[in-house]
N, C-alpha and C positions, 0 to 999 in steps of 0.2 A: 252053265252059261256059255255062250258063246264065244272062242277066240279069235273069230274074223267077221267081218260084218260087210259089206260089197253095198256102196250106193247108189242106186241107180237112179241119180238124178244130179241134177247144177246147182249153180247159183246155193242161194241163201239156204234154199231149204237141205241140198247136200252138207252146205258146212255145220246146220243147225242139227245132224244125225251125227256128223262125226266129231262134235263136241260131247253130245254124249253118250257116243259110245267112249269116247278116249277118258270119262268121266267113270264109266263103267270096269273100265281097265280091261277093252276091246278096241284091237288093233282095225285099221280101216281102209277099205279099197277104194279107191276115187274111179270111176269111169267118166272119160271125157271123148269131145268131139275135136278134132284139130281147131276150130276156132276157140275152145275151152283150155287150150295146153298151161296158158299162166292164168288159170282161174285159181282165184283162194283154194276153194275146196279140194281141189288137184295138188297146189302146193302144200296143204298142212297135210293131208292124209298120207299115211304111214307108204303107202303102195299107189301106182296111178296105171292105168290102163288105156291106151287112146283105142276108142271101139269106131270110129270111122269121120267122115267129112261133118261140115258143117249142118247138111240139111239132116234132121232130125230125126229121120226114115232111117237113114243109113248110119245113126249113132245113137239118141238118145232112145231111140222105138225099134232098134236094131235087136232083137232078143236073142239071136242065136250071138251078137258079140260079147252081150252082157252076160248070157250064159257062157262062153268059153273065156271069158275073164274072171270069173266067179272058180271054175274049175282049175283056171291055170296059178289062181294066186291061192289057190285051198281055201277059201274062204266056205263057212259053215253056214252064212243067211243071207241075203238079198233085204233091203232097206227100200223101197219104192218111192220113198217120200210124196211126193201130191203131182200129180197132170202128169204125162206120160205114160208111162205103163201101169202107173196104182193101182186103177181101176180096172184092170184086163184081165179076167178071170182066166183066158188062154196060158197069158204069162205066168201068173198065180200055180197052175197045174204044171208048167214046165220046168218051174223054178223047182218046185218039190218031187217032179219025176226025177229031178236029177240028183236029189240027195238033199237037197239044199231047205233051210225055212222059208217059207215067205211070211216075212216079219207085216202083215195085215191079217182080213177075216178070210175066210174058208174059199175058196173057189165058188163054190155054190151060194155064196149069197153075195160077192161081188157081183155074177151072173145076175142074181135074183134083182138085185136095185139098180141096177143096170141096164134094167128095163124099166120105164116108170111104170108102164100098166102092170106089171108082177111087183112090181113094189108095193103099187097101192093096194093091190089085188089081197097084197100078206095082211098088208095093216089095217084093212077091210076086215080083214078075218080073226087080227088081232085086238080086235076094239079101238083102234086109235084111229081118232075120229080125224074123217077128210074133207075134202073140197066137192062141193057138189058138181057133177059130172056123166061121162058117158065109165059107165062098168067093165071098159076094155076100149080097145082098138074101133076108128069107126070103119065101118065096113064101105060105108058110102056116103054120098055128100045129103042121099033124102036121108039116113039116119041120123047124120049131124042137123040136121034140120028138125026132126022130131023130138030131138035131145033137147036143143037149145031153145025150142017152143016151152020145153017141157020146164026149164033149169032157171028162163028168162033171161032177155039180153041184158047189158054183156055176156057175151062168151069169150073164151080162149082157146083157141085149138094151137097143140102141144107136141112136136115131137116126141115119140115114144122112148126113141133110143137114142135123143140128144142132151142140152144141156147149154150155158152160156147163150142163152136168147136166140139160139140159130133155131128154127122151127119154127119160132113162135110169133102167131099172129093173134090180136084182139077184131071181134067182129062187133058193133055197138048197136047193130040191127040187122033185120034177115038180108037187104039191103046189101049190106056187105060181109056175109056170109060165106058165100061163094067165091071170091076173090080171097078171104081168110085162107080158106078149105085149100083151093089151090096152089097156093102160095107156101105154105107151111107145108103141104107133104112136096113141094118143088124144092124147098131148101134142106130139109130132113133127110132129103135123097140124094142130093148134094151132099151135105154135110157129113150124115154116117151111114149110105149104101140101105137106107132104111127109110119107105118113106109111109108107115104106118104114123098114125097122128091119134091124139084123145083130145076130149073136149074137158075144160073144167066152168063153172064160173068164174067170170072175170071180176075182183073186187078193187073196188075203184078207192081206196083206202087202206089198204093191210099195212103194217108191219111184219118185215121178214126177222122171226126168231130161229133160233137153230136150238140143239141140246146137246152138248159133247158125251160121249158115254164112250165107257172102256168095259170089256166082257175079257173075264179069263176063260180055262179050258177046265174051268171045275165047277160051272154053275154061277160064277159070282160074276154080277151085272152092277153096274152105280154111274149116278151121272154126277156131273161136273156144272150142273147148271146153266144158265142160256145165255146165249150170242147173242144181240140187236145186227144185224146186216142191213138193216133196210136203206142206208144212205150207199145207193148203187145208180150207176149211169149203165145204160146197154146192159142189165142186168149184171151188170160188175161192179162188185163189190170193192170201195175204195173207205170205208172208214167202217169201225166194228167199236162196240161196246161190251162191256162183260159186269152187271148184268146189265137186262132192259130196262132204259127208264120209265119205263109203264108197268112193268110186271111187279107183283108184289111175290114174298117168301111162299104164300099158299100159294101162287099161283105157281111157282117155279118146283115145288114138291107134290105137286096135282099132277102137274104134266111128266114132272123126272117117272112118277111112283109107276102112271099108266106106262109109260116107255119102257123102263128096264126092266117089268114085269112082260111085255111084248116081246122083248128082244130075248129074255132067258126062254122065254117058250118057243121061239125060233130056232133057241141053239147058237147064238152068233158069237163070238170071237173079235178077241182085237179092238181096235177103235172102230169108233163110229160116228157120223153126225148125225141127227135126224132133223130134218129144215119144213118150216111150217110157217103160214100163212097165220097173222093175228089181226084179231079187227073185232069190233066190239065183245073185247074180252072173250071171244071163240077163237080157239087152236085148230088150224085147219093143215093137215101133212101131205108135203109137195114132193116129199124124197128124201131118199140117203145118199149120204156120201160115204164108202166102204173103206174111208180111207183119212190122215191128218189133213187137218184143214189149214187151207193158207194161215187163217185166223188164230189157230190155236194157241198164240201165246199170250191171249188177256184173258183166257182160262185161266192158265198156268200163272197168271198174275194175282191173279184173284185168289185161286185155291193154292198155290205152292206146292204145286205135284206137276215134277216134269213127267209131259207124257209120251215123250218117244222113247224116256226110258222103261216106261210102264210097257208101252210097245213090245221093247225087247226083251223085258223079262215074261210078259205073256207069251211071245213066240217061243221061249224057251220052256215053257213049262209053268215058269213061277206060279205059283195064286198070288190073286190081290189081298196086300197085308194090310187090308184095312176094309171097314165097310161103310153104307151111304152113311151113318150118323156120324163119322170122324172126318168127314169131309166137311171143312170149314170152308164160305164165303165170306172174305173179310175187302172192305171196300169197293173200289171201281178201277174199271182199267180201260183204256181205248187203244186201238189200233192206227193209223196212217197206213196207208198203202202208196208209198213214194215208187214213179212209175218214170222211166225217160221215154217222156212224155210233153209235147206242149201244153203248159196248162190252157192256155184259151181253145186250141182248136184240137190237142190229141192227137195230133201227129206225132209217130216216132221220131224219137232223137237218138239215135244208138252213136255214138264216138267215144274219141277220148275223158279219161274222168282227170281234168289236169290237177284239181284241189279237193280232197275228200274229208272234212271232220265231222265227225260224228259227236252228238250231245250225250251228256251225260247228267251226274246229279241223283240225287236219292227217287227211288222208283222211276226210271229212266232208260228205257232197253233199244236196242237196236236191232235187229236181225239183218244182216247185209254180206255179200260178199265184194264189197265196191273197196277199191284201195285208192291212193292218188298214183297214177299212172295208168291206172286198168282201160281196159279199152272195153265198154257194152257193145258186144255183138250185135247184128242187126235178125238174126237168125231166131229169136226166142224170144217168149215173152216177155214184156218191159217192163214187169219186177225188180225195181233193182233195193229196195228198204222198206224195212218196216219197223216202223216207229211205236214205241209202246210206251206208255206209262201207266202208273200205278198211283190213287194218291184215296186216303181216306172217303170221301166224297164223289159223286159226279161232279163237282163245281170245282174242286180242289184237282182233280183228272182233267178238266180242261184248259185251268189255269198253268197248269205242269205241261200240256202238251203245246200250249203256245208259248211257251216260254223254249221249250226244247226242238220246236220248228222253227222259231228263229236263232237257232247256236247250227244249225243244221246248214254244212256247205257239202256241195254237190256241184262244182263247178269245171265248166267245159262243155256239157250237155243239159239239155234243158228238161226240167221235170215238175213234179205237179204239187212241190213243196207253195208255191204261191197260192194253186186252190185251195191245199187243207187248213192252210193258213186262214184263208178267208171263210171257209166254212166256221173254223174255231170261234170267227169275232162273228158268226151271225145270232142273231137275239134268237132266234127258230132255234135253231140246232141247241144253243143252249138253257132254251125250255125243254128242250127235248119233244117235242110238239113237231116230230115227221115221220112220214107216209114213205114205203118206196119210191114213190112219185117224185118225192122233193128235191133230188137232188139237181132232176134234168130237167125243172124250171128253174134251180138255182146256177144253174150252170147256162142256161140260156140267158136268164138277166144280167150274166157277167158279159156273153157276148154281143151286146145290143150296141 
């Protein structure tokens, strides 16, 4: 096992590595950016390294500092935690040129999902069924034209090599087609230096499900059972469920059985998500994430298996000491994604945090790194909590989540505990009766 572990990442998701590694009885390196120096995660961790300024380039994407901080405090793995560098297969190969683990999947398959069209291209190949579409990259705007004749409107045309809705346009006839086309590889090229685009069909109805799965380094694959993501604005995801309230048990071991049988024939390692498109009872797959997911702790509610420690004993070597039948699903669990944030209009609010309590109570979690006094950066993303509970039931989950959003103070700066709030008392949300769609008519009818 490892004696030092280096995190290369902030906020919540840094302190929520270095809880378990200090769980694990692994010492912890904090990398920070000058505007991070009294950040929690800097302060609890064993060792702190300031790797550069405020802007993100020059500290937290900075890989040669994160690498001579790693070597200068002897530290044995690299921890990536989620956005930043997790996903950069570059970083992945540099981290372990230099001696070091990298505590995720292989180089070669970050690379691989990393592209959607070689993502899907795998899972083409792996039987796991996809979204109707163009077979690759469109080469031109009459091939997207004969695709989307072919597929029928709606269409989507999609960044190849992006992600968080940058790329993406819907076209809802030939009509506007061509202003699709254009637009999406203009932002794709913007976005990530990449302006290859694909088409899928546009489903005017899905639920966004995901499937958490972990792969050790000896053959053994198991999932963890599914995500609901679908209540997302700008394709951002701001409330999560665990499991869906649509999915049924065969439906959740149809889909785990096809998946972890995909993934061991790929070879993959480490965690993973795989995210798919649901709509009249068909599973449709949009991609992987190579990496822990914001979302990941109403898995860990539901099944009772922390998974950044499984992380680190994969990167070590370990096998999984258990297989899919000893994985138990017992209840329900939901997320809040509390953001400093206006709730009405979504402006950032990054200041002072002058009053900070946090709820509590039976099945009741937090994941934060906010104190009273803290000051949110204006520099990074407005993550600042995530609110979780746990309760036998879905109805019992959302009686406990509005109960523990209102003990919830966060005061000084403004944040989006008043939308979740309002989401909790809507009679929709708790039929459980929404579409991805729903949430940015319900977030319209609040601003009228």
């Amino acid at each position: 096992m490892f004696g030092k572990v280096l995190i290369a990442n902030r906020g919540e998701i840094a302190l929520r590595v270095h809880r378990a590694c200090q769980e694990m009885g692994i010492r912890t390196v904090a990398v920070h950016s000058t505007a991070d120096a009294t950040a929690m995660h800097v302060r609890l961790a064993d060792e702190s390294v300031c790797i550069g300024p405020p802007n993100a380039r020059e500290s937290y994407l900075n890989t040669a500092a994160i690498l001579s901080a790693a070597t200068i405090t002897g530290a044995d793995a690299v921890h990536p935690g989620y956005g930043f560098l997790s996903e950069n297969a570059r970083f992945a190969e540099m981290v372990e040129a230099h001696g070091l683990k990298f505590i995720g999947p292989s180089p070669d398959h970050i690379r691989m999902m990393g592209d959607k069209i070689a993502a899907k291209d795998a899972m083409r190949r792996l039987d796991v069924p996809l979204v109707p579409g163009s077979p690759g990259a469109l080469d031109s705007y009459e091939e997207a034209r004969a695709i989307a004749d072919e597929i029928k409107y709606p269409v989507l045309i999609k960044a190849a090599a992006g992600g968080g809705g940058r790329g993406m346009k819907v076209a809802r006839s030939a009509d506007e087609l061509e202003e699709a086309w254009r637009v999406a590889r203009a932002e794709a090229k913007a976005a990530f230096g990449d302006d290859s685009v694909y088409m899928e069909k546009y489903l005017d109805r899905p639920r966004h499900i995901e499937l958490q799965v972990l792969a050790d380094t000896h053959g053994n694959v198991v999932h963890f059972g599914e995500r609901d993501c679908s209540l997302q604005r700008r394709h951002q995801k701001l409330v999560e469920e665990a499991g869906s309230p649509v999915l049924t048990a065969a439906d959740r071991e149809a889909l785990g059985s096809r998946v972890t049988t995909a993934l061991a024939q790929l070879g993959y390692r480490n965690a993973g998500t795989l995210e798919f498109l649901w709509q009249d009872g068909q599973f449709a797959f949009i991609e992987m994430n190579t990496r822990l997911q914001v979302e990941h702790p109403v898995t860990e509610m539901v099944c009772g298996i922390d998974l950044v420690k499984e992380q680190i004993r994969i990167a070590a070597g370990e096998p999984l000491g258990y297989a899919q039948n000893d994985i138990q699903f017992r209840g329900h669990a939901i997320e809040c994604r509390i953001t400093a944030e206006d709730p009405e209009t979504f402006t950032p609010s990054p200041g002072r945090v002058n009053t900070y309590h946090a709820p509590g109570g039976l099945g009741v979690r937090v994941d934060s790194a906010l104190y009273s006094g803290y000051t949110v950066p204006p520099h990074y993303d407005s993550l600042v909590a995530k609110l979780v509970v746990h309760a036998p039931t879905r109805t019992a989950a959302i009686s406990r989540m509005r109960r523990a959003l209102a003990e919830m103070v966060v005061a000084g700066i403004r944040t989006t505990l008043p939308l979740h709030q309002a989401v909790m008392e809507d009679p929709e949300f708790q039929s459980g009766d929404y579409t991805i769609h729903w949430l940015e008519r319900f977030v319209a009818e609040r601003q009228k």
